[in-house]
C-alpha positions in Angstrom: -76.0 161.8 80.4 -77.4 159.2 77.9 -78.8 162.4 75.7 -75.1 163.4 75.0 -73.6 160.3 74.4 -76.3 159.1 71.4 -75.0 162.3 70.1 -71.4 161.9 70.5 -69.1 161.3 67.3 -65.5 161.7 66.7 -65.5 165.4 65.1 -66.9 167.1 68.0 -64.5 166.0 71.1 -64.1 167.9 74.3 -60.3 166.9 74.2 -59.4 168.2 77.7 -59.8 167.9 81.4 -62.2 168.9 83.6 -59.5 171.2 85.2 -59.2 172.7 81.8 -62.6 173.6 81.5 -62.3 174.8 85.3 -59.6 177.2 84.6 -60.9 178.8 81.5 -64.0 179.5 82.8 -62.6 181.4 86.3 -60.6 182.8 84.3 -63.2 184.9 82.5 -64.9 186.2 84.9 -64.6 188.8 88.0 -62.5 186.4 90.5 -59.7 186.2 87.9 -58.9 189.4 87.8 -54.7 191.1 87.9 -53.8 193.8 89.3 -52.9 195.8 86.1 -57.1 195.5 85.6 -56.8 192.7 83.3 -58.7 189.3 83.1 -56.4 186.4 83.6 -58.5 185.0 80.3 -56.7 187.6 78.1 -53.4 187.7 79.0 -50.9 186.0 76.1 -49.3 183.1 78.0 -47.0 180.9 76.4 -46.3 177.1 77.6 -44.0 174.6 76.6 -43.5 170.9 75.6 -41.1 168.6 76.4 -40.1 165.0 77.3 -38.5 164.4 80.6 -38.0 160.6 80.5 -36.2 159.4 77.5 -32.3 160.4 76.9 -33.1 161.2 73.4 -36.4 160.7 70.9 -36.7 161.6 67.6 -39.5 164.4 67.6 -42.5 163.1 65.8 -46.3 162.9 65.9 -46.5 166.7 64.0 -49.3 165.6 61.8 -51.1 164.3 64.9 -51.0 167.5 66.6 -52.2 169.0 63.4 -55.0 167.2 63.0 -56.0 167.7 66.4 -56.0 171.1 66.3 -58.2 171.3 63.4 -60.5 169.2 65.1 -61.2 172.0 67.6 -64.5 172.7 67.1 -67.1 171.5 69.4 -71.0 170.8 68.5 -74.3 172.0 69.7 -74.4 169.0 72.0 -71.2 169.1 73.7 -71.4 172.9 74.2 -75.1 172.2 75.8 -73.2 169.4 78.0 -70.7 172.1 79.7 -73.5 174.8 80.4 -75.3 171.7 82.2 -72.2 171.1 83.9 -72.4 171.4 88.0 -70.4 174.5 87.9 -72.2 175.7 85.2 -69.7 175.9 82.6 -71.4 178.3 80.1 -69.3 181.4 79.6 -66.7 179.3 78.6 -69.2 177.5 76.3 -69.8 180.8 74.8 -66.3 181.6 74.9 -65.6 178.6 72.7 -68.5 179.2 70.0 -66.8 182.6 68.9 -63.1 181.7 68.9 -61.1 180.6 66.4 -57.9 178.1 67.2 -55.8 180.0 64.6 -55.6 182.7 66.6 -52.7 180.6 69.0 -49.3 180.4 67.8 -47.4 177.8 67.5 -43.4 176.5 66.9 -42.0 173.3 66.6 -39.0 171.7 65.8 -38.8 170.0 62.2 -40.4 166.6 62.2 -37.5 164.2 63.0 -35.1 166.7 64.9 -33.6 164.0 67.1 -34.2 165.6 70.7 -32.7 165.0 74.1 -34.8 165.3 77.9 -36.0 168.2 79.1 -35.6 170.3 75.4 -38.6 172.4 74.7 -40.1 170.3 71.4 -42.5 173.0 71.0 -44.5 176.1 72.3 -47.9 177.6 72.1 -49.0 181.1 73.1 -51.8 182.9 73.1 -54.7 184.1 75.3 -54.7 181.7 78.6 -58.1 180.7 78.9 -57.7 178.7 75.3 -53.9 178.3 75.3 -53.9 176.2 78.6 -56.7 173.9 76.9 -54.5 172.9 74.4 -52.5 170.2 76.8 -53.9 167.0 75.7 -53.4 167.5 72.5 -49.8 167.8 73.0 -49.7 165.3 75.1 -51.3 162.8 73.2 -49.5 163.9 69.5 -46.3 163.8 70.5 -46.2 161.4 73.8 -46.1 157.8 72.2 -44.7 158.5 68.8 -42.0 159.7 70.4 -41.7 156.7 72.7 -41.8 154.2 69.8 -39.6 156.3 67.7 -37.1 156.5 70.6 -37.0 152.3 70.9 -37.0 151.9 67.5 -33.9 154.6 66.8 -31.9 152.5 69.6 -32.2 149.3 68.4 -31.6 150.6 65.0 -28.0 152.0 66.4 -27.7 148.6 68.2 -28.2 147.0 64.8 -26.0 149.2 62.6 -27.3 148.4 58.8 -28.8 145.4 59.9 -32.4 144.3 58.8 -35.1 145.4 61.3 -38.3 144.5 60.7 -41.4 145.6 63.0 -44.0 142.3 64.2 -46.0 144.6 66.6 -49.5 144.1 65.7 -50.6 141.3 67.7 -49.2 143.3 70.7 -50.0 146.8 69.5 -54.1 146.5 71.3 -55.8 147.3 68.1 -55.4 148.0 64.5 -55.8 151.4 64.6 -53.1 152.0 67.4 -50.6 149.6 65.3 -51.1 151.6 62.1 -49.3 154.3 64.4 -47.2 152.1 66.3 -45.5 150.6 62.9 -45.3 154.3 61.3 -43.3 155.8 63.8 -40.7 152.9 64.6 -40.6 153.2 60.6 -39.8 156.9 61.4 -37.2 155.9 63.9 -35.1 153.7 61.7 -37.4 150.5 60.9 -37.1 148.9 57.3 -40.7 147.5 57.0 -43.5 145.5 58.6 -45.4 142.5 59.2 -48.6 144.4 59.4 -50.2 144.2 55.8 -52.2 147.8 56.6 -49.5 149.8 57.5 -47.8 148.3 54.4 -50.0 149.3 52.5 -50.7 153.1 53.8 -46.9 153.2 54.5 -46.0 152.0 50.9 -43.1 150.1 52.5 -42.4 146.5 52.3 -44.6 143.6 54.5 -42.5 141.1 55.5 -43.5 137.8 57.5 -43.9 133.9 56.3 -44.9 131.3 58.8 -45.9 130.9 62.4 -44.9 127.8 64.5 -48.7 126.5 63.5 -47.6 125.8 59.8 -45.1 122.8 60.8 -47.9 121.6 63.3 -50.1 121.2 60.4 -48.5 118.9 59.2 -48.7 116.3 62.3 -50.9 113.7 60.6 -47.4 112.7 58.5 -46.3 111.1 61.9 -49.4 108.6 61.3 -49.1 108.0 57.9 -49.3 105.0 56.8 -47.6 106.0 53.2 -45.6 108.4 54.0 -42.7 110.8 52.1 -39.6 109.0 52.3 -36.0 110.2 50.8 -34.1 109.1 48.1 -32.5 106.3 50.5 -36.5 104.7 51.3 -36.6 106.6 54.7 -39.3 108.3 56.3 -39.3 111.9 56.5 -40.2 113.9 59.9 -43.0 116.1 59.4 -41.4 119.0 59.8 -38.9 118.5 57.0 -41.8 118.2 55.0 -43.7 121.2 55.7 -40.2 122.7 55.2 -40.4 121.1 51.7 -43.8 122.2 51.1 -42.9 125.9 51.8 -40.0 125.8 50.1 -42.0 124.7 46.9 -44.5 127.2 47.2 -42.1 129.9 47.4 -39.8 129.0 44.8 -38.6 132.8 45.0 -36.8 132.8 48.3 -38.6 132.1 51.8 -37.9 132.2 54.9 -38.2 128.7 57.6 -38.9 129.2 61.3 -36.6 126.7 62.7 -37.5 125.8 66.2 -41.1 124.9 66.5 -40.0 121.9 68.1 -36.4 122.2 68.8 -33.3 124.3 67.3 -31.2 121.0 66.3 -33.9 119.1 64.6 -35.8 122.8 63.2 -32.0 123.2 61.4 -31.3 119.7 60.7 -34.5 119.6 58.2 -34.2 123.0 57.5 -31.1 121.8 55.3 -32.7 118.3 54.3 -35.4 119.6 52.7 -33.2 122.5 51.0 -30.6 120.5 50.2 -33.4 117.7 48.3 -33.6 119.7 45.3 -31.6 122.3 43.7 -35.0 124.5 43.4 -35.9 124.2 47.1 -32.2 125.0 47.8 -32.6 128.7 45.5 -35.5 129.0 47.6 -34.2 129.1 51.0 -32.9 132.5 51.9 -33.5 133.3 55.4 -33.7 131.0 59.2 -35.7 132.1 61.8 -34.5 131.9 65.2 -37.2 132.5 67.5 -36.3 131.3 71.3 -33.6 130.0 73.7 -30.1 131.9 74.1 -30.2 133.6 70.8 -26.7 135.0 70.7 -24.7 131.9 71.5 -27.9 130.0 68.9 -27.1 132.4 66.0 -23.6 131.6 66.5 -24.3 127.6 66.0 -26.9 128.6 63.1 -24.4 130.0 61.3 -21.6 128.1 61.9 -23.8 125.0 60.8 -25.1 126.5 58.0 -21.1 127.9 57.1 -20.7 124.0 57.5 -23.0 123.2 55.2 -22.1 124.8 51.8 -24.5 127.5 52.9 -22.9 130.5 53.3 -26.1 132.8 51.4 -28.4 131.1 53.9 -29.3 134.5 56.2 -30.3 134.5 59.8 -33.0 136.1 61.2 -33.7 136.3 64.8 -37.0 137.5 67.0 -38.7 136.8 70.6 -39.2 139.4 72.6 -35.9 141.5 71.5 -34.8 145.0 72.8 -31.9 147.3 72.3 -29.4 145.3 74.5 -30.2 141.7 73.2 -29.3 142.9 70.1 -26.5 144.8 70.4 -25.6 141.4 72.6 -26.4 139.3 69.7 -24.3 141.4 67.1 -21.1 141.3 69.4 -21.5 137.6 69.3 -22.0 136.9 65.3 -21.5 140.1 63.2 -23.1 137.5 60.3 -26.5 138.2 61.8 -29.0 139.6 59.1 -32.0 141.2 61.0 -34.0 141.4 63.7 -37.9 141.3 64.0 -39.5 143.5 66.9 -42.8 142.8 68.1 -43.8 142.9 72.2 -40.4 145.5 72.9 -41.8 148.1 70.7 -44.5 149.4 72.8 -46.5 147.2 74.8 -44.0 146.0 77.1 -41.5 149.1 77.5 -40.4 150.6 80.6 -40.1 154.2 80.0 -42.4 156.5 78.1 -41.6 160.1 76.9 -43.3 161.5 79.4 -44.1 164.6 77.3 -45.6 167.3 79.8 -47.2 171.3 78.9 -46.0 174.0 81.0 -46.6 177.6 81.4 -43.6 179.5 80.9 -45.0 183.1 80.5 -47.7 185.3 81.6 -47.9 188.6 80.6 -45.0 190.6 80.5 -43.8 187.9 83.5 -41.6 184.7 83.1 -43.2 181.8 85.5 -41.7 178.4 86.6 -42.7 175.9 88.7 -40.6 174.6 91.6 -40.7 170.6 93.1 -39.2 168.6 95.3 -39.1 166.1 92.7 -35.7 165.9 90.9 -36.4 166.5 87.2 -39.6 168.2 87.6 -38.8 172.1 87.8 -39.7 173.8 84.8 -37.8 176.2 82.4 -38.3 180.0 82.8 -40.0 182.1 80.5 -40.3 181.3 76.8 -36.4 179.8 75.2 -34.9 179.0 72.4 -33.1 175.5 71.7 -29.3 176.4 69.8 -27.6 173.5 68.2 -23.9 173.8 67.8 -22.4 172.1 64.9 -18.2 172.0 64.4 -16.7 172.5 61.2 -16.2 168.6 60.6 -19.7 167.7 60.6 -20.3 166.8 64.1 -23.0 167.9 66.8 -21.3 169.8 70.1 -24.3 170.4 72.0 -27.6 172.1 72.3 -28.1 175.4 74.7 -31.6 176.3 75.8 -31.6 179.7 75.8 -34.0 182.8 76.8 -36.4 183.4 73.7 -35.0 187.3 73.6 -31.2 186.7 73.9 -28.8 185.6 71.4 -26.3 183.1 72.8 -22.7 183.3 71.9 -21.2 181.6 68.8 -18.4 179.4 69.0 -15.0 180.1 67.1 -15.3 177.3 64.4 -19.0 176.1 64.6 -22.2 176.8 63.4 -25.9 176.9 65.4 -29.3 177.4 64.3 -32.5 177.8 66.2 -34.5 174.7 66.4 -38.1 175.5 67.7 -39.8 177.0 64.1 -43.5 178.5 63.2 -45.9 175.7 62.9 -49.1 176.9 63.1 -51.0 179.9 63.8 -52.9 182.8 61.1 -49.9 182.7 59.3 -49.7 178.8 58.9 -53.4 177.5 59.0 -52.5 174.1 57.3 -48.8 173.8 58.1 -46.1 171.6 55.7 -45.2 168.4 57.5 -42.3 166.3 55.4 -44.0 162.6 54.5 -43.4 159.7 57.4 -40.1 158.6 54.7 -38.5 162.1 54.9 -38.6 162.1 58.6 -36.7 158.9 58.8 -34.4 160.1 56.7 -33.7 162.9 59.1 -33.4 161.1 61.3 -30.6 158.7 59.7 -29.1 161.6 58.5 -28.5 162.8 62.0 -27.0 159.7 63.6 -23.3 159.5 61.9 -23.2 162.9 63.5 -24.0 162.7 66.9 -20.4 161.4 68.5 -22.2 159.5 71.8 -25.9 160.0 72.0 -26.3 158.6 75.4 -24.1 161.6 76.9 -24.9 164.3 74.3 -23.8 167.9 76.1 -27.2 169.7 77.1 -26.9 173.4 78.9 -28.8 176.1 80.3 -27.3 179.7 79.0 -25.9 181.7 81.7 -28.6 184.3 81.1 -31.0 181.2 81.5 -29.3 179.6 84.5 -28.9 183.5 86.5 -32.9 184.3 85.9 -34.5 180.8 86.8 -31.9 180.9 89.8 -32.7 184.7 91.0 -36.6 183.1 90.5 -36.1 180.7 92.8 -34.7 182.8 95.9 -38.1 185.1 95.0 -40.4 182.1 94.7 -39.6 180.9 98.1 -39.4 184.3 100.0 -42.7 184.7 102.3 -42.7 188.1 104.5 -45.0 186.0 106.1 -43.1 183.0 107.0 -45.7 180.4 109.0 -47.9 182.9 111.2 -51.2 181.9 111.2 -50.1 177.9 110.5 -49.6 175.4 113.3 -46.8 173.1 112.2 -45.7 170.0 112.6 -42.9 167.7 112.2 -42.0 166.2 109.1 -41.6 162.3 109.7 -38.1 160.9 109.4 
């Protein structure tokens, strides 16, 4: 096993299952084959994408999914390490030497298309023994974007145009994966970031000032035996003068975090040291609130800085925020400026997208899979998403529909297809709008769409009547349980 990995680099990938691998190869010999005389390898099969576990998600991750699939190709050594696999994996290693991935098709919605559960996102098809390998790379383009984008897009309706501000990275596991993480809760309806890289390959705004640690720096003033005293001979408290320090140094506006030891005394030198100079004063723009009950503390904040002749003083708060703290904190002071995310973005959220590939089509036949699950049946045969838009502007709702039908308009509405060539022959290096066009799709779409959380979804009839008739065939059996000796289900 050693032999492969020296050579191993990030190029050359087998990006799939074992079960992939598996299936292909079957699938190209004998014991795969139809009844019409055909392989199973060469039949055109189409599968799906969707999300089953968010209520709605921005569609993102397209340039992810592009880059994966030109990042097909697989090198000497990885092709030598599926013909030495135990089922001896070679025809398919052949297989893979001589094909090209351009030969698949693909459709997608537009980059940003706000999406609800269950919608198809996107479809490949092509032969199966290639088109079923393509899972992970769905999965793994479109399954956390999406996630991220989906928190970020509802704390971004829970903020209205408030500030929001992403402080993920210490959270996010690794650079790398908070490059990604800060890009797409940009894409969802973030303003900047506290992560200089991103920044910087973003081309958006880095935001941040001090930590807690800055005021206990300053610690040694307790000891002092000269220490900075006011204008009235008394001693200042250390944090007021790390407050005055930063205030000098950042005579442009700055921001103080205001309860490294407690909110009262972080506030009450807050406004000494901004109110000991008329320069520090123009320098103080924003408080930090970062613990305790933050909607009844940004209340007192800004009532005591109203009190204080400091109406232009801005509150910003953070710790561990989600959508409903601060939609709570809105409701309770409307003067709140922004809000910095960090832990709630994506290492401490509890749903995922959930993005899952299924086959759809076979052949000339439409497939589904049945469950006992709730929520896990799949859609029939290869669709169409319809959105319906009224004459004032407003979304109505989306109908999956059967790829071949056309569903009925609506007197006074418009609709328009959603899932759109992406990739194939005809779109070898496809156009995917920049990471600030996308958020601004996404903005675009949110005035319009009347209650998000119970936006109207529906089968067509055609739809509903075929995966319904399916059904009643899927479970028929001539055959019933002869030859099985059952037993009883436990209660």
């Amino acid at each position: 096993m050693l032999k492969y990995h020296q050579q191993f680099n990030n190029e050359s990938m087998l990006n799939f299952d074992r079960y992939h691998a598996n299936m292909a190869n079957v699938s190209l010999t004998d014991w795969a084959t139809l009844p019409s005389g055909k392989l199973l390898a060469n039949e055109i099969a189409t599968f799906y994408v969707t999300q089953r576990k968010l209520k709605f998600a921005p569609c993102v991750g397209h340039e992810r999914l592009k880059a994966y699939l030109h990042d097909s190709g697989l090198d000497v050594p990885h092709l030598n390490f599926l013909r030495d696999d135990k089922a001896n994996l070679s025809i398919l290693a052949n297989k893979l030497e001589s094909t090209s991935i351009y030969d698949l098709v693909i459709r997608a919605v537009t980059p940003g298309t706000i999406m609800f559960a269950g919608e198809p996102i996107a479809d490949i098809t092509g032969p199966f023994w290639i088109t079923q390998m393509q899972e992970v790379k769905f999965e793994h383009a479109f399954d956390e974007p999406m996630t991220v984008a989906s928190r970020a897009l509802k704390m971004r309706i829970a903020a209205g145009l408030r500030h929001l501000s992403g402080f993920s990275l210490r959270r996010d596991g690794s650079a790398q994966r908070s490059l990604e993480v800060n890009k797409y809760a940009y894409a969802g309806g973030f303003d900047d970031t506290s992560f200089m890289e991103a920044a910087y390959q973003l081309g958006i705004n880095a935001v941040g000032t001090m930590a807690h640690y800055w005021i206990q720096a300053f610690q040694e003033y307790m000891d002092n035996h000269n220490p900075e005293r006011d204008a009235q001979g008394r001693k200042k408290h250390p944090q007021q003068v790390s407050f005055e320090r930063w205030l000098d140094a950042n005579p442009k506006g700055t921001t103080l975090l205001v309860d490294t030891i407690n909110l009262r005394l972080g506030m009450i030198h807050a406004i000494r040291a901004a109110k000991s100079s008329e320069t520090r004063r123009k320098a103080l723009k924003v408080v930090r609130i970062d613990s305790g009950n933050l909607a009844k503390n940004t209340v007192w904040v800004r009532a005591l800085l109203d009190a204080n002749d400091m109406k232009d003083v801005e509150i910003l708060v953070t710790s561990d925020l989600d959508d409903q703290k601060i939609r709570d904190i809105v409701q309770a002071c409307m003067r709140v400026y922004g809000f910095g995310v960090g832990t709630k973005l994506i290492s401490e959220v509890d749903c995922i997208a959930g993005v899952i590939f299924k086959m759809c089509q076979i052949g000339r036949y439409a497939t589904m899979k049945l469950s006992d699950t709730q929520g896990k049946e799949t859609l029939l045969g290869k669709t169409q998403v319809w959105r319906y838009r009224g004459m004032d502007g407003y979304y109505i709702k989306d109908v999956i529909a059967m790829d071949i039908e056309a569903p009925r308009p609506i007197d006074g509405t418009t609709m328009v297809p959603l899932l759109r060539p992406f990739f194939g022959t005809r779109y070898p290096d496809p156009y995917i709008p920049s990471i600030h066009q996308q958020r601004e799709l996404v903005l675009e779409q949110i005035p319009w769409l009347r209650d998000i959380n119970n936006y109207l979804v529906e089968l067509s009839p055609a739809l509903n009547d075929s995966m319904n008739a399916m059904r009643e065939r899927l479970l028929k059996d001539e055959m019933g349980e002869d030859g099985v000796i059952m037993v009883d289900y436990p209660n």
